[in-house]
C-alpha positions as CSV (number, residue, x, y, z in Angstrom):
1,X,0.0,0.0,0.0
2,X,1.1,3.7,-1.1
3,X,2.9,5.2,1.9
4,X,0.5,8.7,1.6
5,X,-2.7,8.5,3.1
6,X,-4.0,9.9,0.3
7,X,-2.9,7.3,-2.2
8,X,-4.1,4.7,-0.6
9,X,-7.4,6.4,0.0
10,X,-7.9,6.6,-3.6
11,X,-6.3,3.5,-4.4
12,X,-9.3,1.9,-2.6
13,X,-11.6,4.1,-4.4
14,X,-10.4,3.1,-7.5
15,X,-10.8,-0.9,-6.0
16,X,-14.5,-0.3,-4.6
17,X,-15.1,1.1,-8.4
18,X,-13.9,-2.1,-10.0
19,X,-15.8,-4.2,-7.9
20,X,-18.9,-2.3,-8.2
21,X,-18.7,-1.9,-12.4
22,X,-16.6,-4.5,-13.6
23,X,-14.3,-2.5,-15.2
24,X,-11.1,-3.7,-14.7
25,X,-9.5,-0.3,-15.6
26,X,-10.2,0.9,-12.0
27,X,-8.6,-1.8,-10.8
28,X,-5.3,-1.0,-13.2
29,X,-5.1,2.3,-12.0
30,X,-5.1,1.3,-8.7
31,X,-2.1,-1.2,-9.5
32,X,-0.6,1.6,-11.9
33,X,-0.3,4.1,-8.1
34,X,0.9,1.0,-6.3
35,X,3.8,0.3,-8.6
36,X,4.4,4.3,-9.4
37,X,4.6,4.6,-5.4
38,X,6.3,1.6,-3.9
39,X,9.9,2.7,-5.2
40,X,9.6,6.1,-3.6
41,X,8.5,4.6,-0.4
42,X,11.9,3.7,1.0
43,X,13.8,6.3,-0.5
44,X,15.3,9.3,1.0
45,X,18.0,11.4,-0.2
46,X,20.0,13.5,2.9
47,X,21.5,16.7,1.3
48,X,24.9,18.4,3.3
49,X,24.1,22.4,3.9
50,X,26.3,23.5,1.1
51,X,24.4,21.3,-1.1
52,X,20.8,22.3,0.2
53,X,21.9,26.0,0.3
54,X,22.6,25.2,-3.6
55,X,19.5,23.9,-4.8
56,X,17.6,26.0,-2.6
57,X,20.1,29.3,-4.9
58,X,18.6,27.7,-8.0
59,X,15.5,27.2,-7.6
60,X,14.8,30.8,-5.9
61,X,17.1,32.4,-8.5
62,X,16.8,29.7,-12.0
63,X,19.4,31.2,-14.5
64,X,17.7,32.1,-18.1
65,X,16.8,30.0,-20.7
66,X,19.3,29.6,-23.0
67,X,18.5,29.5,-27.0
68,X,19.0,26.0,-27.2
69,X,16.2,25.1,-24.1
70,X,13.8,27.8,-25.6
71,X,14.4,25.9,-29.1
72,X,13.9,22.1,-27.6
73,X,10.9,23.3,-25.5
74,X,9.3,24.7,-29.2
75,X,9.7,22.0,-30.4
76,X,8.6,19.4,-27.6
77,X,5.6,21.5,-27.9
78,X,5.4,20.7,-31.6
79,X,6.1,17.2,-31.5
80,X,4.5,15.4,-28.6
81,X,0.8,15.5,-27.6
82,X,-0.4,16.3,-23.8
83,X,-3.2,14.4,-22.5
C-alpha cells in the first residue's frame, strides 16, 4: 500500500469502483499508483548544507533560458501531444 494517506485512500476508491462496475480499468489504476509509489517509499535522499543552500540558490534564482532550451521546449511543444 502507497505510503501517503491519500494514495491509498484513492487507491481503494479506485478498487471499490472495479468491484462495483466490472471495469477492470479501475482496478489498473489502482495497481498503476501501487507500482508508481512503492519505489519512492523507501527512499530518502539526505542533502549536506552547502548542497541544500545550492539547490535552494537555484530554484529561488533559476538562471535564463538559454537559445537551445527555448528551441527544444518549441519544439517538444510541436512534436509530442499532452493528455
Amino acid at each position: 500500500m502507497p505510503s501517503h494517506p491519500t494514495m491509498g485512500i484513492l487507491q481503494r476508491a479506485l478498487r471499490k469502483a472495479a468491484e462495483e462496475t466490472g471495469n477492470q480499468d479501475f482496478a489498473r489504476q489502482a495497481d498503476e499508483i501501487e507500482a508508481r509509489a512503492t519505489p519512492l517509499s523507501d527512499e530518502r535522499t539526505v542533502l549536506q548544507p552547502m548542497d541544500r543552500a545550492a539547490i535552494t540558490e537555484a530554484l529561488d534564482n533559476p538562471p535564463q533560458a538559454t537559445e537551445r532550451l527555448k528551441a527544444a521546449v518549441e519544439r517538444h511543444g510541436k512534436t509530442i501531444i499532452s493528455r
